[in-house]
C-alpha positions in Angstrom: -93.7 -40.3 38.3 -97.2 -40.8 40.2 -99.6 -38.7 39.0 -100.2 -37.4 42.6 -97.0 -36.7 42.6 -96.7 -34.7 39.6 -99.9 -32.6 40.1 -98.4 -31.3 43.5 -95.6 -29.4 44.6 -94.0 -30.4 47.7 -90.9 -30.8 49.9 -87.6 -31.9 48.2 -85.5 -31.2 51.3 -85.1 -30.4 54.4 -82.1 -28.4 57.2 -82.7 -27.8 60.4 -80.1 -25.7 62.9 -80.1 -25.4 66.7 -78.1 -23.1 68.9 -75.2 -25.1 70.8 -76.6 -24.1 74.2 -79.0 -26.5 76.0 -80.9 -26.4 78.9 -81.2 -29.7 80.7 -85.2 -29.6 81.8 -84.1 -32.2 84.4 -81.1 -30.1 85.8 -83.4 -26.9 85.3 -86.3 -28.8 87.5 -83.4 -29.1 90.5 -82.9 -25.1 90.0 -86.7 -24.3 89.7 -87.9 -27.4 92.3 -90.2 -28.4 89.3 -91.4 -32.2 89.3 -88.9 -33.6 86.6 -91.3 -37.2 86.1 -94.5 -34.3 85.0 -92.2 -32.4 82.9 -90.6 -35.2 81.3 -94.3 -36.5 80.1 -95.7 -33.4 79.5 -92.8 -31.2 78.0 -89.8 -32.9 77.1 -86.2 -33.4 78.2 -84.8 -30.3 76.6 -84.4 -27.2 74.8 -82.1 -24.3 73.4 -81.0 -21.6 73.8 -79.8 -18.4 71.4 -76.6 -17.5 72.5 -76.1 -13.1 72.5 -74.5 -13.4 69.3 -78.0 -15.1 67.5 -81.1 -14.0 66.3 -83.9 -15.6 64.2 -82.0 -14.4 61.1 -79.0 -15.4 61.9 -80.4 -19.3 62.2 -82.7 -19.0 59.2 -79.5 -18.0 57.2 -77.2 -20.5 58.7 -80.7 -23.4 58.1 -80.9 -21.9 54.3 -77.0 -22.7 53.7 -77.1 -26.1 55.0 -80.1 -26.5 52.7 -78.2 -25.2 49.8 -75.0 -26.6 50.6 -76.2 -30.1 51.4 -78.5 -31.1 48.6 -76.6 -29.0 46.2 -78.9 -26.5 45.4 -78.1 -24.0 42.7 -78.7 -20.5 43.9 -79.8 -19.1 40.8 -82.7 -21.4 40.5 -84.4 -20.2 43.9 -87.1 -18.1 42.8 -88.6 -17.8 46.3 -87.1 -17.4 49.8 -89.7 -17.1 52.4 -89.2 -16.3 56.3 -91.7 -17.6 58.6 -91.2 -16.3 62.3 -92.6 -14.4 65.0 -88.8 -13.7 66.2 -88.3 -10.4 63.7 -86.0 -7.8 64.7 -87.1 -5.5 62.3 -90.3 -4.7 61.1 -89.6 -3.5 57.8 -87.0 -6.3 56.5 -87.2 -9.9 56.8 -86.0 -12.7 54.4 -84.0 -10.5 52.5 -81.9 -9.7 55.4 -81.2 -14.4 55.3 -80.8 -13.6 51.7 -78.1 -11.4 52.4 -76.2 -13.1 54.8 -76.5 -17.0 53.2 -75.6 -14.5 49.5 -72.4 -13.3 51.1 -71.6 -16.5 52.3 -72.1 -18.2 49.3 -69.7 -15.8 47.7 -66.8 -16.8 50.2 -67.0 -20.2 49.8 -67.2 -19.6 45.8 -70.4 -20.5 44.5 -72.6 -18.4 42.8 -75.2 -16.1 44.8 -79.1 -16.1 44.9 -81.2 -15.2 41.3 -81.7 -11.5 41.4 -85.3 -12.1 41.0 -85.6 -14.1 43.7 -88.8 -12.8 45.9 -88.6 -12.0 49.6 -91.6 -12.3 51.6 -92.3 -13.2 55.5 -95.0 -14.4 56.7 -95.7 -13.5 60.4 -99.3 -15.1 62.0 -97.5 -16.6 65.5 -96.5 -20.0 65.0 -98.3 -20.6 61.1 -96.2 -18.1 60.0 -93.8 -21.2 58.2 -97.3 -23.1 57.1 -98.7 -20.1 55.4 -95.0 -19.3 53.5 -95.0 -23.2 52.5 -98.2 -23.2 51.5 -97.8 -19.6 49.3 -94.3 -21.3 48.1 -96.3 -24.3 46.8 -98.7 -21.9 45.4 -95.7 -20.1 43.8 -94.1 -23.5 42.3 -97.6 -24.5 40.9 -98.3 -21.2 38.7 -95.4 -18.7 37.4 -92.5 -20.7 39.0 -92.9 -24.1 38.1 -89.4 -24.2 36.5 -87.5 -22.7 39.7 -87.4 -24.0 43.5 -88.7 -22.2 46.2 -86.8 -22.0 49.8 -88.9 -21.7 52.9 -87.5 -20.9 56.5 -88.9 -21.3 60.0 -87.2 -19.8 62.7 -87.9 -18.3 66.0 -87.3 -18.2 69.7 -89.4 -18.9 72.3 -88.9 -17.2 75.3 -90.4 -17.2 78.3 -90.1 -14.8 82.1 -88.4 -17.0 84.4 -90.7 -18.3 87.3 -93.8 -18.3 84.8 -95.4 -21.7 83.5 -94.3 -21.0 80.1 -90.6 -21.3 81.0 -89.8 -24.8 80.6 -91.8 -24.6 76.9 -88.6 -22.3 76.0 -86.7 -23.2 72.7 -84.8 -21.4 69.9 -83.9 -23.2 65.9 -84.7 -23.0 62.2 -85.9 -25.0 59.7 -85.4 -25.2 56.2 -87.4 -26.9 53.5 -86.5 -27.0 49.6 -89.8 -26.6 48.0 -90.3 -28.0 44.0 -93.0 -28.7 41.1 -91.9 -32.2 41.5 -91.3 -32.7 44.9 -88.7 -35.9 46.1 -89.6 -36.0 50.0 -93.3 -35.2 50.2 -96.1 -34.3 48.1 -98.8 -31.2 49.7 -102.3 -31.6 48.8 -103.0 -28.2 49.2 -106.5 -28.6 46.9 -108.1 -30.3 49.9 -105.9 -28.9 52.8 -108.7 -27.5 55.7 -107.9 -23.6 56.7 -109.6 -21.8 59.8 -109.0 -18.7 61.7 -110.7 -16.7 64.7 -109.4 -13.9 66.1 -109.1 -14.8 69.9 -108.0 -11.7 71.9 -105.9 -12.4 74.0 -104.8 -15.7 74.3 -101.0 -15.3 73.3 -99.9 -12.2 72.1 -96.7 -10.3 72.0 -97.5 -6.6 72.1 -94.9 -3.9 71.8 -96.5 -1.5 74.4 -95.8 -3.5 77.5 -92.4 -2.7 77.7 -93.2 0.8 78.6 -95.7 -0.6 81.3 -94.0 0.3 84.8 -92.9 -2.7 86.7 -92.8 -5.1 83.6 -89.3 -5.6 84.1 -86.7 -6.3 87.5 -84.3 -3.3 87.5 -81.1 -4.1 85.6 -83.0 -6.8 83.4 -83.1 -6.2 79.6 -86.4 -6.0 77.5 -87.0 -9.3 76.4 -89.9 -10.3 74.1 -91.8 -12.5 76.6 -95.5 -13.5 75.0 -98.4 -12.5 76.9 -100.7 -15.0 77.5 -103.5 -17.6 79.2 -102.3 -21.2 79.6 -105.8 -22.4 80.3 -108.0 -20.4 77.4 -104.7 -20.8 74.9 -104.9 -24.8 75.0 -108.5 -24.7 74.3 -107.8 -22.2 71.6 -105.3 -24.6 70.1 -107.8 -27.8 70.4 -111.1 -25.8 69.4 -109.6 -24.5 66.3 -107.3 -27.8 64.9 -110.9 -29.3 65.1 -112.6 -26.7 62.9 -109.5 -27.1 60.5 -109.7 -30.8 60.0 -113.5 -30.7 59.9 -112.6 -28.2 56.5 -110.3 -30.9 55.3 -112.3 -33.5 55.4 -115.3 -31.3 54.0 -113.5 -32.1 50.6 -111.7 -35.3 51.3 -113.7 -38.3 49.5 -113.1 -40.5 52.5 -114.3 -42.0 55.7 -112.7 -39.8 58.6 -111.4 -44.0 60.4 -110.2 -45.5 57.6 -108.0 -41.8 56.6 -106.8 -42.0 59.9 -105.8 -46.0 59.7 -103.6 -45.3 56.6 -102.3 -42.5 57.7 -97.9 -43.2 58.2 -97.8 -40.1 60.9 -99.3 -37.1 61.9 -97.5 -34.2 62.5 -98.4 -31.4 64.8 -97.6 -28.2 65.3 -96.2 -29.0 69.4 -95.5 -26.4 71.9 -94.7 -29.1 74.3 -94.9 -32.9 73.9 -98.9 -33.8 75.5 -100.6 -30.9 73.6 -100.7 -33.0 70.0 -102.0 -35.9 72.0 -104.5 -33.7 73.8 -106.0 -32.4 70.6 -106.0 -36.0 68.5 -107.8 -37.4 71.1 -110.1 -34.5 71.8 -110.7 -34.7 67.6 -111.6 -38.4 67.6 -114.0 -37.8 70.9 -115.9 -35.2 68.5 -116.0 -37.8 65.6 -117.1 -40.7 68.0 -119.9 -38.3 69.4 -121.2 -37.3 66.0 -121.5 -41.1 64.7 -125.3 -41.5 65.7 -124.6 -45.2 63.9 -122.6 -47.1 66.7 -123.9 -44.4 69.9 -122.2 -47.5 72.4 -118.2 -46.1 72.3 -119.7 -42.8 73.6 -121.9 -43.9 75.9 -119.1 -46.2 77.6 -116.6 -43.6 77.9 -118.8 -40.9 78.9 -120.1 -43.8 81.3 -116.7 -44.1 82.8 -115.4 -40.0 82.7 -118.8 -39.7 84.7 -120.7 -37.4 82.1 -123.9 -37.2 80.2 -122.9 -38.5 76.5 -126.3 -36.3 75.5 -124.0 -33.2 76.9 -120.9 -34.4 75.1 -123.0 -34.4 71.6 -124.9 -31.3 72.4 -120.9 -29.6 73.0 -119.8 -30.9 70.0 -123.0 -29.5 67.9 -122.3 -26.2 69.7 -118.6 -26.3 68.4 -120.5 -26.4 64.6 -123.0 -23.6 65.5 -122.1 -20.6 63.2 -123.2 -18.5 66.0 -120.8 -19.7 68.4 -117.2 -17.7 69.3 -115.1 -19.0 71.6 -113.8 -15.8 72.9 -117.0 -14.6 74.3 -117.9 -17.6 76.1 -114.6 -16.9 77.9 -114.8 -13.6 78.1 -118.5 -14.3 80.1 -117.3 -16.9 82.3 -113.3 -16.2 82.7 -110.1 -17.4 80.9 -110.3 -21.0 83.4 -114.0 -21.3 81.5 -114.2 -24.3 78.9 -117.0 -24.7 77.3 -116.3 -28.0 76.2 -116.1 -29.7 79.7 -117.9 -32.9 79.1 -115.8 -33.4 75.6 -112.4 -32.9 77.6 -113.6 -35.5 80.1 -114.5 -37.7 77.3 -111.3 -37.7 75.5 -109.0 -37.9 78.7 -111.0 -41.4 79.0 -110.0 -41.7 75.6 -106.4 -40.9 75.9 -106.2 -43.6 79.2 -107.4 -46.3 77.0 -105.4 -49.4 75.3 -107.0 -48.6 71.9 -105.7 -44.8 71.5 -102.1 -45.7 73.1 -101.5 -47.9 70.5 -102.9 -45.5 67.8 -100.9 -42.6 69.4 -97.7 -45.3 68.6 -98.7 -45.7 65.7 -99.4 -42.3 64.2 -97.1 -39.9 66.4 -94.3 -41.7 67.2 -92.2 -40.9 64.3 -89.5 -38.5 65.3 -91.6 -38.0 68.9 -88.1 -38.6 70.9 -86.0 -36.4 68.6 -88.2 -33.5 69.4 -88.2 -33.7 72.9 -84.7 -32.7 72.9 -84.9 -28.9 71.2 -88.2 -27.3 73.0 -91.1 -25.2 71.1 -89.5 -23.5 68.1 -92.9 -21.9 67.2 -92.7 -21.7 63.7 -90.6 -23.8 63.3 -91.9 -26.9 65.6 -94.2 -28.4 62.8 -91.3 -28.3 60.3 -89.2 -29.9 63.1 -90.7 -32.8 64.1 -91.2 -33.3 60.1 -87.6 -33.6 59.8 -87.3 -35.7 62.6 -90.0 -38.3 61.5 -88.5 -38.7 58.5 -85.3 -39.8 59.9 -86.7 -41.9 62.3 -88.2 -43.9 59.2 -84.9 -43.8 57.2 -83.1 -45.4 60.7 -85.7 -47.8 61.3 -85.9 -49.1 57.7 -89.8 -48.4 57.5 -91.3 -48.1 53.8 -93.7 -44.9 53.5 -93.5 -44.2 49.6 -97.1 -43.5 48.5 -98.5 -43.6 52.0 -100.4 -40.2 53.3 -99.5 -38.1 55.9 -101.0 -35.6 57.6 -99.4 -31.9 58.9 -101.5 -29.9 61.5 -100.4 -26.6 62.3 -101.6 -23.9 64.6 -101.0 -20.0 65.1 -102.1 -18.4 68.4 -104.8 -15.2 67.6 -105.9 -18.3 66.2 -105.8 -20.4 63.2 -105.1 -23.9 61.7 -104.0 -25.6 58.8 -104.5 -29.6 58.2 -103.0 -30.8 55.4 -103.1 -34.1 53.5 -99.8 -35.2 51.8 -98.0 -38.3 50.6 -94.5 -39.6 50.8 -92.8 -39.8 47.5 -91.2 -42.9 46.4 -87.2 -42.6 47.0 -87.9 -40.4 49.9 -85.1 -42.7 51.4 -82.5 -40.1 49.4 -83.7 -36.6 50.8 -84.2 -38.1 54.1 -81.0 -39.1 54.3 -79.3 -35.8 54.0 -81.7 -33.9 56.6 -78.9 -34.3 59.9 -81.2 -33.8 62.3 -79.3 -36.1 65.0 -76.3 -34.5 63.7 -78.1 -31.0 64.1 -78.1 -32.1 67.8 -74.4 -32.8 68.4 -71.9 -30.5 70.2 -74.1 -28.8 72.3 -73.2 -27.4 75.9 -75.4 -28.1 78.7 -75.8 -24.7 80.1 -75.3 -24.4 84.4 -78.0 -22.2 86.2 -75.6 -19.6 85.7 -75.3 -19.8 82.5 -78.9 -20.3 81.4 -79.9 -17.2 83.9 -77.4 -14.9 82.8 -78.0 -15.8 78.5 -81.8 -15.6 79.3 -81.6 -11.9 80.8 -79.2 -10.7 78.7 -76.2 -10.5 81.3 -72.7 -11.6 80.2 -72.0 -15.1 80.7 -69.1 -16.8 81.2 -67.9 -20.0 80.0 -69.6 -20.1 76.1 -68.4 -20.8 73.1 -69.4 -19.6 69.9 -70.8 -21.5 67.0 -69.2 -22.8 64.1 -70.3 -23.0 60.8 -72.8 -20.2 61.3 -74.1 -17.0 61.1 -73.5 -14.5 64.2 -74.5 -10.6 64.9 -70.8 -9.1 64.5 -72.1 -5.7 66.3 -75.3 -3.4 66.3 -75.4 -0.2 64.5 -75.7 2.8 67.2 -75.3 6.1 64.8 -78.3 8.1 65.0 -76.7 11.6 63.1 -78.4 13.7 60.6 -75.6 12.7 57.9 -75.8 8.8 58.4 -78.3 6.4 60.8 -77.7 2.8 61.4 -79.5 2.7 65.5 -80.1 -0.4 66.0 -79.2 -2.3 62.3 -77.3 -5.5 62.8 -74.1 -6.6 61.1 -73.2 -10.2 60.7 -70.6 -12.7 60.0 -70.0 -16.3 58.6 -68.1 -18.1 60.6 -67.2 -21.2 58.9 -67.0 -24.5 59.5 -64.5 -26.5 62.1 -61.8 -29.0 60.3 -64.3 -32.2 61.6 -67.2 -30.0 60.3 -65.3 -29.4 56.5 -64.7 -32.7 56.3 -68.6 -34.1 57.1 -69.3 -31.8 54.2 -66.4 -33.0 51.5 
């Protein structure tokens, strides 16, 4: 095997699961008198939603089975199972409660369960929470478990209040990746991978307190856990701080910042809706075109044409590097609409107009793009997501990417970033192959207005089917006695798969 290869652990595998119901953003614009043509470009065309009987766990488990089930994973080598999500239930369990459920399916179906000594952890930081588990389950595989596999889960729902501008970003899935010393899918560079983190108020934020605020909710609507949050200052959080996390890769990457980005097969984003990856690449390479003082001409034309001072651009982009400088109180001194990188923002719209980046944006995000824009933001798991998806997208269209680097950006509102460098491991062609992401997609119901109201308040709704071959609350614990308590525990169920589904998996 490369050496590359062999010196980094990496993804084996990957499973991803989706609820059955689907909001059509198109039909949804006719309900919501949206413009369909903006939300088409800047969103997507789609995304899911939980039915009443689902919950983050319920999707991790059923995305950890598939996993298991799929590449034929034997239980008792996974030494790690890790939970990333900002979805939990319950604040003092997490990945045990997947490890029960997938444990207790695996026992029906007759296969052996989980290795006792299996560890547990989640990892909760917005939507890095499934970075940071990959990135401690690589960590894991490289010291004391070298000789087991690690499993790590994204899965979350993101919800939104009807009528706000985060409603048509909704989504709801879980991803699984199969994590080993030797990986057969992709290989993490985590020795040069560029961390950074700011705490940034209060720029998306769930907090438990505002469901006791008076008002928060219409009368007869259940308590839903709707992010608080500022479209405006949380984009600029998003962009400001990928920057500063690619600036720490390539602080110990021995390599020219164009010619990384030439080789590169596909970047992958973390993407809350289709146009923010784009926005933040192209705001990225307006920051390295303004700090090459070699060839000043591509700034000066395109700060030229966006009508700016290319002097202001660089003088934005040295204040960006300024140890002194913190996003959060220039906003909080000139208002959450305040960005204080105008004249960069102008600079790489220009940039994004232009023939050069659309063909670089088709170059290095179009892998798995379209596949994406049919399940919405899964927050944790949206990263994870569109890896899957790129990697079918090459298996389909026959591309070659063994040995050719990749790159994985994620992003976790509060904030912080992760950019890491990886490379696609010769006979990728066989893992990729059993990831079913198109398949993932298949049999869903288009939710009516209805429908899509009544699931998103938490009103029966008529008309739904359950899933199959998955994992569902059963019922909700409501004892609350001196001799026994289970208020508010939840109580699942396998239910297995349908005669077409049992014979995709013989």
């Amino acid at each position: 095997m490369d050496s590359v290869h062999a010196r980094h652990p990496g993804i084996s595998a990957i499973s991803i699961y989706v609820p059955r119901h689907r909001v059509d953003l198109e039909r949804w614009c006719e309900w919501t008198d949206a413009t369909w043509p903006k939300v088409a470009a800047v969103v997507g065309r789609s995304f899911r939603v939980c039915g009443p009987e689902e919950n983050a766990y319920t999707m991790a488990a059923s995305a950890v089975l598939r996993l298991i089930r799929d590449n034929r994973v034997d239980p008792r080598r996974i030494g790690m199972l890790a939970l990333g999500t900002e979805s939990s239930t319950d604040n003092a369990a997490g990945a045990v409660i997947v490890r029960g459920m997938v444990d207790d399916a695996l026992r029906g179906l007759g296969l052996p369960s989980i290795a006792r000594s299996c560890e547990v952890p989640e990892f909760k930081h917005a939507c890095l929470g499934g970075i940071y588990a990959t990135k401690a389950a690589a960590r894991y595989l490289a010291a004391d478990g070298r000789d087991q596999v690690a499993i790590v889960v994204s899965s979350d729902i993101a919800e939104y209040q009807r009528g706000s501008s985060g409603e048509q970003t909704q989504g709801a899935g879980a991803v699984a990746f199969l994590l080993e010393a030797a990986p057969k899918l992709l290989a993490l560079d985590l020795e040069h991978a560029g961390s950074a983190s700011r705490y940034r108020g209060y720029d998306f934020r769930k907090p438990f307190a505002r469901h006791f605020m008076p008002n928060y909710r219409a009368s007869g609507e259940r308590a839903r856990d709707f992010p608080v949050f500022n479209g405006k200052y949380s984009t600029t959080c998003y962009v400001d701080q990928i920057i500063a996390a690619l600036d720490g890769m390539f602080a110990g990457l021995d390599v020219e910042r164009r010619s990384f980005y030439a080789e590169l097969a596909a970047a992958v984003f973390h993407r809350p809706y289709q146009q923010l990856p784009i926005t933040a690449l192209a705001t990225a390479l307006t920051f390295d075109i303004a700090r090459d003082r070699a060839a000043p001409g591509q700034l000066d034309e395109l700060a030229l044409a966006a009508g700016v001072d290319p002097e202001q651009v660089r003088a934005q982009v040295e204040l960006h590097a300024a140890a002194s400088f913190d996003l959060r109180d220039a906003v909080a001194a000139h208002g959450p609409d305040h960005d204080p990188f105008a004249a960069v923002t102008a600079v790489a719209k220009q940039l994004r107009g232009s023939a050069w980046f659309r063909e670089f944006q088709a170059a290095k995000l179009s892998l798995g793009s379209e596949l994406v824009r049919d399940v919405g933001n899964l927050y944790t798991a949206s990263l994870p997501a569109w890896l899957a998806a790129a990697f079918e997208d090459a298996l389909c269209r026959g591309l070659e990417l063994a040995g050719k680097p990749m790159l994985l950006v994620g992003y976790g509102s509060g904030d912080a970033a992760e950019a890491i460098p990886a490379t696609v491991v010769p006979g990728w062609q066989r893992a990729a192959a059993r990831i079913g992401f198109a398949r993932a997609l298949e049999s869903s119901h288009a939710l009516d207005r209805d429908q899509y109201e009544a699931l998103h308040d938490g009103r029966p709704a008529a008309g739904l089917a359950n899933a199959s071959d998955a994992f569902a609350v059963r019922e909700v614990g409501a004892s609350n006695e001196d001799a026994f308590q289970d208020i508010g525990i939840e109580y699942y169920e396998y239910r297995g798969p349908t005669s077409a589904e049992r014979t995709h998996l013989a």
